[in-house]
C-alpha positions in Angstrom: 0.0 0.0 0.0 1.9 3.3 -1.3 1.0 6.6 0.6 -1.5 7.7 -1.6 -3.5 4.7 -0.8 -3.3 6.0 3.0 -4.2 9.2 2.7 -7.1 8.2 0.0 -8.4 6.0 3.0 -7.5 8.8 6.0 -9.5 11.2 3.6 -12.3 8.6 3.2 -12.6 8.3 7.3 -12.3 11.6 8.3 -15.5 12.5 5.9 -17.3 9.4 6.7 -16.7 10.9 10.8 -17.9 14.6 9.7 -21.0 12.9 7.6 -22.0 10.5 10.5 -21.7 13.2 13.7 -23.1 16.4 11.6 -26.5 15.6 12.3 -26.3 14.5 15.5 -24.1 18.0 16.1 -26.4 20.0 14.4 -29.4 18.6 16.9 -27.3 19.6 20.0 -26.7 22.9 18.7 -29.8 23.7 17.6 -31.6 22.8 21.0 -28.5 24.6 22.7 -29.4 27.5 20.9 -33.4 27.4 21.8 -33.0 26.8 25.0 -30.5 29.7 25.8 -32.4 32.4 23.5 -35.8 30.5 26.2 -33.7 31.3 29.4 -32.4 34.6 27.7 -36.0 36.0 27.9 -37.0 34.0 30.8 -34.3 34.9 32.9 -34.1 31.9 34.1 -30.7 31.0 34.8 -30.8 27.3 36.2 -27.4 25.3 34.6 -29.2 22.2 34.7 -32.4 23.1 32.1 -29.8 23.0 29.3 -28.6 19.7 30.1 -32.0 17.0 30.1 -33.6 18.3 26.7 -30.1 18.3 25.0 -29.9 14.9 26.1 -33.3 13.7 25.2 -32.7 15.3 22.0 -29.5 13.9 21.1 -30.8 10.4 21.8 -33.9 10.7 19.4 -31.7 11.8 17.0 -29.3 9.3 17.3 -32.2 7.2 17.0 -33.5 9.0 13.9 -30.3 8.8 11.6 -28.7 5.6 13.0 -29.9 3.7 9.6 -28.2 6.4 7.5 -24.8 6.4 9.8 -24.6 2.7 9.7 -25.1 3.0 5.9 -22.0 5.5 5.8 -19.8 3.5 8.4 -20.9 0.1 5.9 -19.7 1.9 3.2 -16.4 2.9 4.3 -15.9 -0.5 5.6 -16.7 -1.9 2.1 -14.6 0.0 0.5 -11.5 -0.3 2.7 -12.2 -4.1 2.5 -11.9 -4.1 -1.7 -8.2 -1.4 -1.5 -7.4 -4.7 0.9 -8.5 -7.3 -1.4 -7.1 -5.9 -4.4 -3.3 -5.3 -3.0 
């Protein structure tokens, strides 16, 4: 396997990483972001309110798009198994 070979697969992984956590990120952020602008006019300033709805929301997420990241992760594994088969 020459170096190109290794940083074709690197490349391949390090998308296949971005493409499976993006949604998952995005969900986090997003609820982040309501629930600060919620305690912003609230005034409510309790540390923990940020914490159970992120968490909740995370996990339906995960839930969600876990056919679509297995699909990616299958991929990738599918095509690092042919580069192996065909050395």
């Amino acid at each position: 396997m020459e170096s190109a070979d290794v940083i074709d697969v690197a490349r391949d992984a390090i998308m296949v990483t971005l493409q499976v956590s993006s949604p998952v990120m995005l969900v986090g952020l997003v609820v982040g972001l309501v629930i600060a602008l919620f305690q912003a006019l609230t005034q409510i300033q309790e540390m923990t309110l940020t914490f159970v709805p992120k968490i909740l929301a995370i996990f339906a997420s995960m839930l969600l798009f876990m056919p679509f990241m297995g699909r990616l992760m299958d991929d990738l594994m599918v095509r690092i198994a042919e580069r192996i088969s065909n050395l």
